[in-house]
C-alpha positions in Angstrom: 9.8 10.5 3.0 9.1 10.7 6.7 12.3 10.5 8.8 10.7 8.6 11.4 8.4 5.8 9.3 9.9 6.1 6.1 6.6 6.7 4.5 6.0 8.6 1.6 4.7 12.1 2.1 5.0 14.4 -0.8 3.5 14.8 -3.7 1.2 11.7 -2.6 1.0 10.5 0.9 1.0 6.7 1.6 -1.0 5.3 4.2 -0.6 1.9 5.8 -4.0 0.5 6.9 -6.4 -2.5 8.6 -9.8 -3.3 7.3 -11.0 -5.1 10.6 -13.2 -7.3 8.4 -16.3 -9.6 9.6 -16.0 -12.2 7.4 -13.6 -13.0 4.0 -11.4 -15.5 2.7 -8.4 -15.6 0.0 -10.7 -14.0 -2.8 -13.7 -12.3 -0.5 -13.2 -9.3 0.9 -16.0 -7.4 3.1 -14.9 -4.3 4.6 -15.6 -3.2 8.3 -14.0 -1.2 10.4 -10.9 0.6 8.6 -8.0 1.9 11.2 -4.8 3.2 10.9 -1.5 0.6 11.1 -0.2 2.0 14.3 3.3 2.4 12.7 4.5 4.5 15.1 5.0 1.8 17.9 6.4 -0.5 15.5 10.2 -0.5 15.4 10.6 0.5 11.4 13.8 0.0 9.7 14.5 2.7 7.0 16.9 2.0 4.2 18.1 3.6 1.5 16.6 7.2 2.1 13.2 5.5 2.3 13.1 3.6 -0.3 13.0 0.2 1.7 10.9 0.4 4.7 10.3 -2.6 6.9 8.7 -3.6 10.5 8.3 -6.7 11.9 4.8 -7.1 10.1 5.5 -5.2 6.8 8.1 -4.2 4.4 8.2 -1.7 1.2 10.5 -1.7 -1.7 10.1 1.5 -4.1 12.0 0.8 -7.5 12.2 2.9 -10.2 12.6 2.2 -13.1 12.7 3.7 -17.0 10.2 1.9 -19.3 9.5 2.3 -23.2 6.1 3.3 -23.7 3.8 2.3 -26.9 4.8 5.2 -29.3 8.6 5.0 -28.3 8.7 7.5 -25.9 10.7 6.7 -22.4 9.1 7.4 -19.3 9.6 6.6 -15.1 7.8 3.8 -14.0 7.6 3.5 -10.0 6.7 0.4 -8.5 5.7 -0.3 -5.1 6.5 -3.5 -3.5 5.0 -4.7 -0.7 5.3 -7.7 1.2 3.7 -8.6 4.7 3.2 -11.2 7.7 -0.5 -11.3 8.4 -0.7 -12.4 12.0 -4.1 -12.0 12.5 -7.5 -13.5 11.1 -10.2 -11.1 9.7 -7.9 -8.5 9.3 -6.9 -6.9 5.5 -4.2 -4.8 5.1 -4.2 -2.1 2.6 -2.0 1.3 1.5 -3.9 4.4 0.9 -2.4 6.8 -1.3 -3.9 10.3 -1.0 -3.2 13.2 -1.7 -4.7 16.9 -3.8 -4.1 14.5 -7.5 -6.1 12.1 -6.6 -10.3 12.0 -6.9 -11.0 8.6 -7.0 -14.8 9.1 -5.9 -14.4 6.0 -3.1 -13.3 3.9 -5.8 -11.0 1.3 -4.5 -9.4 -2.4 -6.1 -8.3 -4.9 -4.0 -6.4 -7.7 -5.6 -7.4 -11.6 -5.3 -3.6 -13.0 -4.2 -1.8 -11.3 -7.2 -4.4 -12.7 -9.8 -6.9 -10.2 -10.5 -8.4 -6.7 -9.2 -11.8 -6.6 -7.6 -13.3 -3.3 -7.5 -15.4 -1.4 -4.4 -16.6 2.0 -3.8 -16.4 2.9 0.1 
């Protein structure tokens, strides 16, 4: 994690984003200018060696947790929690996670208030 915004760095590096957007709604979503959450000039809060992470606008929860898996076999399941405090209309905030694993081809889901996943290629 970084020391300064908690954020997660290695192996996969999280990204806290803005989708200036034209127009959208609860369940519309269409992307237009993407720019990075200036996180830097936020006062952040780091708890718990990173694992809670929290500004005035955002905050992050990483629990871990071991799960059964369909044959029987135990694995780690991580789950990120995010919550935030939109203050602004048109604007959609996302994390990025990128990093040398991941080829997504621009494929990107964006979820519709917790109820389903829409799906976009950038």
């Amino acid at each position: 994690f970084d020391s300064k915004t908690g954020l997660m760095t290695h192996p996969i590096k999280e990204e806290w984003k803005v989708w200036k957007v034209r127009a959208g709604g609860a369940y519309l979503f269409f992307p237009g200018r993407l720019e990075s959450y200036p996180i830097e000039q936020e006062n952040v809060v780091v708890e718990e060696n990173g694992y809670v992470v929290s500004t005035s606008h955002w905050k992050r929860r990483i629990v871990e947790r071991m799960a059964t898996g369909k044959g029987g076999e135990t694995t780690l399941v991580v789950d990120f929690i995010y919550e935030t405090n939109l203050q602004m209309d048109n604007h959609e905030w996302i994390v990025r996670f990128a990093g040398d694993a991941i080829a997504n081809d621009g494929v990107f889901h964006t979820d519709l208030n917790g109820f389903s996943f829409d799906t976009h290629k950038f």
